[in-house]
N, C-alpha and C positions, 0 to 999 in steps of 0.2 A: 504494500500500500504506500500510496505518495502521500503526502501532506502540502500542500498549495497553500502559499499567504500569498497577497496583496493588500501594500497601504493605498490608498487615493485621497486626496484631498479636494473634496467636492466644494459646490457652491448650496447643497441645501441637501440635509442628511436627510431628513425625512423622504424627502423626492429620490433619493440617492436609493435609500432601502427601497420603494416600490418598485421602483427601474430595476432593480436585481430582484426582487420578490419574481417580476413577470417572467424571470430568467430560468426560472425554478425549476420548471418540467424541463426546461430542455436539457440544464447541467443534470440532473437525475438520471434522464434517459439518457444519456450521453457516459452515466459513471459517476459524477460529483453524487458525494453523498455529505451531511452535517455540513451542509452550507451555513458558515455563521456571519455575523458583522457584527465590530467590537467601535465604538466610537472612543476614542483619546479623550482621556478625562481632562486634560488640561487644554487640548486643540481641538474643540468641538467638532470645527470642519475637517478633521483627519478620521479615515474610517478605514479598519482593516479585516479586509471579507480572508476567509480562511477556509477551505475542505479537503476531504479524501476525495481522491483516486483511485483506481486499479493497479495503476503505470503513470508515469509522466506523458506515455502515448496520449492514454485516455485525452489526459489534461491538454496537450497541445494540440491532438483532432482537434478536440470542440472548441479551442480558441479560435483555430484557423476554420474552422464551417460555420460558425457564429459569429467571425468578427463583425462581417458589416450592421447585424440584429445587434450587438451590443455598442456599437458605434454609434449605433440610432439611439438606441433605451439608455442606455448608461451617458455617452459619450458628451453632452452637453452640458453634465452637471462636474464632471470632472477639469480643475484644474490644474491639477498634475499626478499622475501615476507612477509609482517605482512598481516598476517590472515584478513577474511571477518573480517567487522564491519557491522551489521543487525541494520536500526533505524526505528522506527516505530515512526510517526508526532501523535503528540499530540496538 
């Protein structure tokens, strides 16, 4: 199993989580399973979405055949994104 984080620092958390809530079936059906989002206690606008994997595959199919769906839903409230982090448990 992979473990996947991303921080994003959005323009409006609440709008931020629906735009990933809509996302939901398809990372499920894709593999993502415990999709969470953790808001920065001290950087309100800092949010960092977290889940399992199968594979790191999993994870970078469904980035590459959902990017433009998450470009559209996600990609407006975002003002800047640090890249996946891929962890595999040892």
């Amino acid at each position: 199993m992979i473990y996947n984080t991303e921080t994003f620092e959005v323009s409006d958390v609440a709008r931020f989580k629906e735009a990933m809530d809509s996302l939901r079936a398809a990372l499920t059906e894709a593999g993502g399973a415990d999709v969470r989002l953790f808001q920065h206690v001290n950087e309100p606008n800092r949010v960092l979405a977290s889940m399992w994997w199968p594979d790191a595959e999993s994870c970078r199919a469904f980035a590459h055949n959902h990017e433009e769906e998450f470009r559209a839903t996600v990609g407006p409230l975002i003002s800047s994104h640090q890249p996946e982090d891929l962890w595999e448990q040892i």
